[in-house]
C-alpha positions in Angstrom: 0.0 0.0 0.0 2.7 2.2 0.8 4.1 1.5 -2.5 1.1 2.6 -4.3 0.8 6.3 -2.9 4.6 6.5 -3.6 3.6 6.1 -7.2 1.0 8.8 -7.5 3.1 11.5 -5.7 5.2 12.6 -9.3 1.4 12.5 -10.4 0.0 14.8 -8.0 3.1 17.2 -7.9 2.8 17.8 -11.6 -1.0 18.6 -10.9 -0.6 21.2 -8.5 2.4 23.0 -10.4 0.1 23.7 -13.4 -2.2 26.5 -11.8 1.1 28.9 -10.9 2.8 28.3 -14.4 -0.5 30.2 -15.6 -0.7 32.2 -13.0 2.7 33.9 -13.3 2.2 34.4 -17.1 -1.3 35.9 -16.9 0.4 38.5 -14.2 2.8 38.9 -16.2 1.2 39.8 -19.2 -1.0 41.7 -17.6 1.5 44.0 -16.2 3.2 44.5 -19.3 -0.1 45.7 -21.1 -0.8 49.6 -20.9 -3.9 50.3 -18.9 -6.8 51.2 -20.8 -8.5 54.4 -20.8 -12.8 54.0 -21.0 -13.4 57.5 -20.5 -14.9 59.0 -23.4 -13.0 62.5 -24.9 -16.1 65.2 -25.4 -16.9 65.8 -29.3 -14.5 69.2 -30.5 -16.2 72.3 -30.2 -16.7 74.0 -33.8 -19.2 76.2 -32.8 -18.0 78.9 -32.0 -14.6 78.7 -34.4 -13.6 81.9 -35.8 -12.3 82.8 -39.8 -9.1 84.7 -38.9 -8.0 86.7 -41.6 -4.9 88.5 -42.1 -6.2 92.0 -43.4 -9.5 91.9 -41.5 -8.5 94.7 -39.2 -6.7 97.0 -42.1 -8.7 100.4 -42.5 -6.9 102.4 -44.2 -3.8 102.1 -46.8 -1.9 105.0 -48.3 0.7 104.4 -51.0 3.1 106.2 -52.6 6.5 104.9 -55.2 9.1 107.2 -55.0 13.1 107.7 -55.2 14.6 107.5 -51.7 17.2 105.3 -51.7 18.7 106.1 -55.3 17.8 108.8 -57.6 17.3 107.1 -60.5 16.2 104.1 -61.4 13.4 102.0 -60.0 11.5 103.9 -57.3 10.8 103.0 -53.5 7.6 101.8 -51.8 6.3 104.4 -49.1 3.5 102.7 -47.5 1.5 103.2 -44.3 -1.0 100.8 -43.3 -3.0 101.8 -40.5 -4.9 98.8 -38.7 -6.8 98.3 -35.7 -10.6 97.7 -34.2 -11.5 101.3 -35.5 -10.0 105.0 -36.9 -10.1 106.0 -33.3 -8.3 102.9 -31.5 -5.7 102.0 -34.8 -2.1 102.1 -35.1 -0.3 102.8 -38.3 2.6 101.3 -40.0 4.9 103.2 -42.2 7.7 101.3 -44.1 9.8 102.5 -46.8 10.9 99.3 -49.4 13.8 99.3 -51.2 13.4 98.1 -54.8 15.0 94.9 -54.4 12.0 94.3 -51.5 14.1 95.2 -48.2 12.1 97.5 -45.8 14.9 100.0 -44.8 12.7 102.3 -42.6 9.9 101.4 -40.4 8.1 103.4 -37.5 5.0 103.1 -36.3 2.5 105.7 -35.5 -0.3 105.5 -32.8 -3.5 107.4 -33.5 -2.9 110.4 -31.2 0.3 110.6 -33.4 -1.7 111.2 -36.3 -4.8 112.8 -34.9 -2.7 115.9 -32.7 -2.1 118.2 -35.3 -6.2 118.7 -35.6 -6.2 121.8 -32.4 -5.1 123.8 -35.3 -8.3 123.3 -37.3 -10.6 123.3 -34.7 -13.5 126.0 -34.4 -14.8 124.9 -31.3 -13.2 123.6 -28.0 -14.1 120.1 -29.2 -14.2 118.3 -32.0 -16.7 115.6 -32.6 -16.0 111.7 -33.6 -16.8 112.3 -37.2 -14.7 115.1 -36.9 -12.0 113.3 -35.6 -11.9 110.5 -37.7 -12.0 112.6 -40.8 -8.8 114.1 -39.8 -6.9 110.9 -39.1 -8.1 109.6 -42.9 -7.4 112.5 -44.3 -3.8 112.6 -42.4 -3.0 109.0 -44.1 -4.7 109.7 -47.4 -2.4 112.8 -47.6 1.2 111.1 -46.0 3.1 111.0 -48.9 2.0 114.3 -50.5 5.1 115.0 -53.6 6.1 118.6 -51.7 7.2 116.1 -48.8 10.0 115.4 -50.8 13.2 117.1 -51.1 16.6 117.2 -53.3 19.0 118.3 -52.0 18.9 116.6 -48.6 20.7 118.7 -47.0 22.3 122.1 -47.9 25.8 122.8 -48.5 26.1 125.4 -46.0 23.3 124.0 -43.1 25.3 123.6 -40.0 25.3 120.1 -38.1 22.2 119.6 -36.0 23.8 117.2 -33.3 21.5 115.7 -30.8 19.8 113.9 -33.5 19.8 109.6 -33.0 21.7 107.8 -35.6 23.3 111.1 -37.0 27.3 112.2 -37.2 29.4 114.5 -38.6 30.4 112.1 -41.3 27.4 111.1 -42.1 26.0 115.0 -42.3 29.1 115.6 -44.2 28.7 113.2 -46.6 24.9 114.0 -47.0 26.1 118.3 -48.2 28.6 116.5 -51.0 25.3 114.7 -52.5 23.2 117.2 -54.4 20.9 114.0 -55.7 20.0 112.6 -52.1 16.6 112.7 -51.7 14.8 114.1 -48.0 11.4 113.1 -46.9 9.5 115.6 -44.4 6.8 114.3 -42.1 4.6 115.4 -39.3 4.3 113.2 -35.8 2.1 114.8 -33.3 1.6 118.1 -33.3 4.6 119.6 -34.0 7.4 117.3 -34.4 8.2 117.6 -37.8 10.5 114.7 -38.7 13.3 114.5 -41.8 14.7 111.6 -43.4 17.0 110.9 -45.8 18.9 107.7 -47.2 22.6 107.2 -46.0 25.0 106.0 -49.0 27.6 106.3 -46.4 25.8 104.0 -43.4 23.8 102.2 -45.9 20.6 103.2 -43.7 17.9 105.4 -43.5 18.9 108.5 -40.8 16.6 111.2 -39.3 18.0 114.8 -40.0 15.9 116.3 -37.4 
């Protein structure tokens, strides 16, 4: 009898190994697989989506093609583009292009900038909104008017400004032996009558004043 239950021991060890060979591979598999998200992503919201577009806020463009940068030849691109939510609350961008397409003079110009020089035309102690924007239009309708621009530069015998940004002797120098450089005038506010002018010399656009 003895004998007999010796046999079936191999039997019954092989039995009850089974169950943890499985066991360790389902764990095992188990753990290597990424957990499973079930919670449903809400449906994108279209609704309210917006068309954007690029010159949507653009009201009002003046343009002009003159010589600035040479004398002769092909002419550059004055531009000033004045953008914003309305003629009241805009901001304008004035850019000079070279002929071969590099802007070589930008500045930008806030509304008051633009809209200052109207106390002069006033009648009354206050001007109303029609008024108002009227002015600024007409301001950037008539930025690049032809007596704004100037040859000679600068005279011969003009003495040297100083105290103007970007501009030395040599530069001021070199400007008085160019009869053919080419000046553009320009009002900022109310009286701050600005003067550029094309620098062979520094290769950039300098204010005279």
């Amino acid at each position: 009898m003895r004998l007999h239950w010796l046999a079936l021991l191999p039997l019954l060890a092989a039995c009850n190994s089974t169950p943890s060979i499985v066991n360790e591979g389902t764990v095992s598999r188990v753990a290597d697989r990424p957990a499973r998200d079930t919670t449903a992503l809400p449906p994108p919201d279209t609704a309210h989506t917006k068309a954007v577009s690029a010159t949507s806020d653009t009201l009002r463009v003046a343009r002009q093609q003159h010589n600035f940068s040479h004398s002769k030849g092909p002419a550059d691109t004055f531009r000033l583009v004045f953008r914003g939510p309305s003629i009241l609350e805009g901001t304008g961008e004035f850019t000079i292009t070279a002929p071969g397409g590099q802007v070589i003079f930008r500045e930008m110009l806030t509304e008051p900038d633009l809209e200052a020089a109207l106390v002069y035309e006033m009648k009354t102690p206050t001007a109303t909104r029609a008024e108002r924007e009227a002015f600024v239009l007409r301001r950037i309708d008539r930025f690049f008017l032809p007596s704004q621009f100037h040859t000679p530069a600068v005279d011969r015998k003009a003495a040297f400004p100083g105290g103007v940004e970007n501009l030395d002797q040599a530069t001021w120098k070199d400007l008085q032996q160019r009869p053919d450089a080419i000046r553009f005038d320009y009002l900022k506010g109310k009286e701050d009558r600005r003067q550029i002018v094309w620098s062979p010399l520094k290769k950039q656009t300098v204010r005279l004043r």
